[in-house]
Steps between C-alpha positions, in 0.01 A plus 500: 500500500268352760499181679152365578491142601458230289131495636470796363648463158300503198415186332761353301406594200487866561826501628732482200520357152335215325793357247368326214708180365431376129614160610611425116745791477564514886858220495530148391662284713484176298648638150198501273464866455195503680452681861401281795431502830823360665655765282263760696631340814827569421509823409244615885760722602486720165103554639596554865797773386154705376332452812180378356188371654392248274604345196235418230526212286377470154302216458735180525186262467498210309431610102588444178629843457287619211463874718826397703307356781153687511366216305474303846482135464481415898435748753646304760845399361838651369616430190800283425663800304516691853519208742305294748285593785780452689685740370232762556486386858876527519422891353256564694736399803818665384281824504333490772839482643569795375214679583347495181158412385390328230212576243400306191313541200172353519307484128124445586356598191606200266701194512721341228271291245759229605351537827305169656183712551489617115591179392177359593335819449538474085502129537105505487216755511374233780799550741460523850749802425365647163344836672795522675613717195325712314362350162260626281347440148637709226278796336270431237737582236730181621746766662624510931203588713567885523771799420718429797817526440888351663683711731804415232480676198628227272228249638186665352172411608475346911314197359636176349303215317520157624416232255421246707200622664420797255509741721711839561712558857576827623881605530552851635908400386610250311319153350715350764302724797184388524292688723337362808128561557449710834157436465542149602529458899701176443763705332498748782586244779753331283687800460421629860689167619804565240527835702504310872742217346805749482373727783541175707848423341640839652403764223465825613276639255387493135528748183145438315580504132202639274279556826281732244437205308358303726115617444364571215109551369388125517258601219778575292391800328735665240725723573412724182287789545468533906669728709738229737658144399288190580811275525659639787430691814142397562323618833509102589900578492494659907282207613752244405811669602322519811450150542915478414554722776281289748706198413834712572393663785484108646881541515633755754691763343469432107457743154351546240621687168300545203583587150217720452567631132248770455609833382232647723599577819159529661416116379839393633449655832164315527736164523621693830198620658333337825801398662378088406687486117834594402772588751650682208413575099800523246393833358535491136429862434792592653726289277350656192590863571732705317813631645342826641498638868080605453447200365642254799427817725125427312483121599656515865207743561226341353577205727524659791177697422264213427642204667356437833698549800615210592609399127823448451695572173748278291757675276669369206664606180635100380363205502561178257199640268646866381854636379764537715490865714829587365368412140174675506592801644825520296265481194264700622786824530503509113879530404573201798770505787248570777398180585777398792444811661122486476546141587716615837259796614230179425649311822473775710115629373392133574654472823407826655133515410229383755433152424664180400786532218499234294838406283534274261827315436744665367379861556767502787745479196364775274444210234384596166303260278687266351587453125306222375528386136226386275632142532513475810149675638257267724240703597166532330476877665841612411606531889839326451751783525397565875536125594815474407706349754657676812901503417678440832864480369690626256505302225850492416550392821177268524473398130211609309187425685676767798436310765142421427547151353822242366267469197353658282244795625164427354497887414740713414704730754499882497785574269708691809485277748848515583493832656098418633562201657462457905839424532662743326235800695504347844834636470436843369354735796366720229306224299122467453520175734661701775270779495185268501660292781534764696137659426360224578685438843364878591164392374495159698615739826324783513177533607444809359575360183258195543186680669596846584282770346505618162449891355563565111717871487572734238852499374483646177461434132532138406612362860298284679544518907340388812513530834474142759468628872508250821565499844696867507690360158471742179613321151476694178521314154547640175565409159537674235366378160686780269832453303548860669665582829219620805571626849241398765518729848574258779501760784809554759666148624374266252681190490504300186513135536455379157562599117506328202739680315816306579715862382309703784672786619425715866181724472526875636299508808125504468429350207639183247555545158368280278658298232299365225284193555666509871321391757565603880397419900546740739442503899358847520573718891239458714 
């Protein structure tokens, strides 16, 4: 490993991994069932054991909870389920302590329609605030202005009537999300000055949700019939998330994050380009892909081939939106058992790619989705199972909310959480938490790791392996993505510093032999 100076160092958020919190399912400190923030504060030195960088919060704004927060109802407040601003002062503190910095969700595209500036938006087609949203008359036949369409499935069409000024408003989610009008400069500043209110509070940076969304064709053409989407991902789009950036760049050493979903890579990477948007773009395609070497092999490529230069990637498998890692990829093995392994050589993929790893909560545990029954399902999108709550005890020690909650956990547990819980693998030195803990303290040390060079190799059938090279250090990563054992040729003097097989045996000299779905890190001679 090297050691450069601090002046030296990469920026923060290139240095190790970006830890996202569901605040809800995170731990309750006041019995209701529902996550909070002191709860976060109490559990800090869970985070700091994985060495992160930064720990992203879910949006703990003010809202009546009809999409579990991203129906924002104050930009510049935390709700009373969560807290006070105190609290997230006290957070912000308690991590800063710790070295850790602190991100939140930002949701620029739409507010609750409990929220003050819709309020007097439908209130009157005279409002000062009316074209603050976007309404429009219906269609000739008495139906919503055009063919758009919700993001959710279950919602139907993106446009709701409002009977008391006959006229439609445009929801990209729910009825509860109405969208704001980037058209409108007032809107622009207002939401420029939500972004400077927590910057000046402490915040480190911001995770844009539904950045995609927030330009669309102002003429509002139908989406039927033409070759692209007029809802989303308009070329205004890289004008205003260059105006966001000028507002963070007014605050020394800040980020930016944006959920870019776009299944094309070439539109997501224009959210990168210039240097003046994104720091980094979550990159959807990648969570998409089947469990196949070409196919990751494929993406990591692709990246590197047509980002610019200077363009950093973001890698994650998890987030709050999709099935659990060890659910999906257990599923996606047909007859099932794969998915702790695959989950395991997960962890180590993430963390020895160039480029930010990005973890959601409960990935450190190998968590599957939770078991949610009909009666007790929330969500409009059907994204309970992976927000079920972190168990940190055993609960017949802890009771059954496992150390998340005295009460009762507004979802249900995973169904093993006795053996899953922290607790229980803090203690194991071959448990998922152990092995991510100590990736990630490799991953948060090495600068080979965080900005060394990076070299795809051949390995063989249905393994996936790379080389990172910095500074006189050689690292070789491989994974293999069969149910079938693989050897990959190290050369003489190899040394291997991690596996995720917890059963690993010595390797004859020159090459490891590869279990399947194991993953491996090696510190190749010279």
């Amino acid at each position: 490993m090297d050691h450069r100076t601090d002046e030296e160092a990469p920026p923060w958020w290139q240095r190790g991994a970006v830890y996202q919190v569901y605040p809800r399912s995170f731990a309750d400190s006041g019995g209701d069932g529902i996550g909070d923030l002191r709860g976060l504060r109490a559990h800090l030195d869970h985070l700091a054991g994985l060495s992160v960088a930064a720990v992203w919060l879910s949006p703990i704004y003010p809202s009546p909870m009809a999409d579990f927060g991203y129906d924002v109802a104050d930009h510049c407040d935390v709700d009373p389920l969560f807290g006070t601003l105190a609290d997230l002062d006290d957070l912000v503190a308690d991590c800063h302590a710790r070295g850790i910095r602190v991100v939140l969700d930002w949701v620029p595209n739409h507010t609750s329609d409990r929220h003050p500036w819709f309020l007097a938006s439908r209130s009157s087609r005279t409002d000062p605030k009316r074209d603050w949203y976007v309404w429009r008359d219906g269609a000739p036949d008495g139906g919503p202005p055009n063919d758009w369409r919700s993001e959710f499935a279950a919602v139907g069409p993106a446009w709701s009537f409002d009977e008391g000024t006959g006229q439609w408003y445009l929801h990209s989610y729910t009825p509860q999300q109405p969208d704001l009008d980037w058209e409108n400069p007032e809107v622009v500043a207002a939401m420029h000055d939500t972004v400077r209110f927590w910057l000046r509070r402490g915040v480190d940076g911001l995770r844009i949700d539904a950045l995609q969304r927030l330009a669309k064709d102002p003429l509002l053409r139908s989406n039927a019939g033409s070759d692209r989407r007029h809802d989303q991902d308009w070329e205004t789009a890289h004008e205003r998330l260059r105006g966001i950036r000028r507002v963070v760049d007014e605050f020394p050493d800040r980020m930016i994050v944006g959920e870019v979903y776009l299944l094309d890579l070439r539109r997501v990477l224009a959210y990168l380009a210039g240097g003046d948007q994104l720091h980094l773009a979550h990159n959807f395609v990648f969570v998409h892909l089947p469990w196949d070497a070409g196919a990751f092999r494929t993406a990591i490529e692709e990246f590197e081939a047509q980002a610019e230069p200077e363009a950093w990637p973001a890698w994650f498998l998890g987030n709050h939106d999709h099935p659990r890692i060890a659910t999906r990829y257990d599923a996606a093995a047909g007859e099932g058992g794969h998915g702790p392994a695959r989950a395991r050589a997960v962890a180590l993929l993430l963390t020895a790619l160039r480029g930010t790893p990005f973890l959601y909560q409960g990935d450190e545990l190998g968590l599957p989705d939770a078991v949610v029954p009909p009666d007790r399902v929330v969500d409009v999108d059907g994204r309970d199972p992976e927000r079920a709550p972190i168990p940190w005890r055993p609960p017949s020690v802890a009771g059954p909310g496992a150390g998340f909650t005295t009460g009762e956990p507004w979802l249900p547990l995973v169904d093993d959480a006795e053996r899953l819980c922290v607790e229980r693998q803090s203690a194991d030195p071959s448990s998922t938490l152990s092995l991510v803990r100590r990736l990630t303290a490799l991953r948060a040390t090495s600068r080979t790791l965080q900005t060394g060079r990076q070299q795809m190799v051949d390995a063989g059938p249905g393994v996936l392996a790379w080389l990172r090279e910095g500074d006189g250090e050689r690292l070789l990563a491989a994974v293999n993505f069969t149910a079938e054992p693989r050897v990959a040729p190290v050369g003489a003097d190899a040394t291997l510093l991690v596996s995720t097989d917890p059963e690993r045996t010595a390797d004859p000299a020159g090459e490891v032999h590869l279990g399947p779905d194991e993953a491996v890190l090696v510190r190749l001679a010279g």
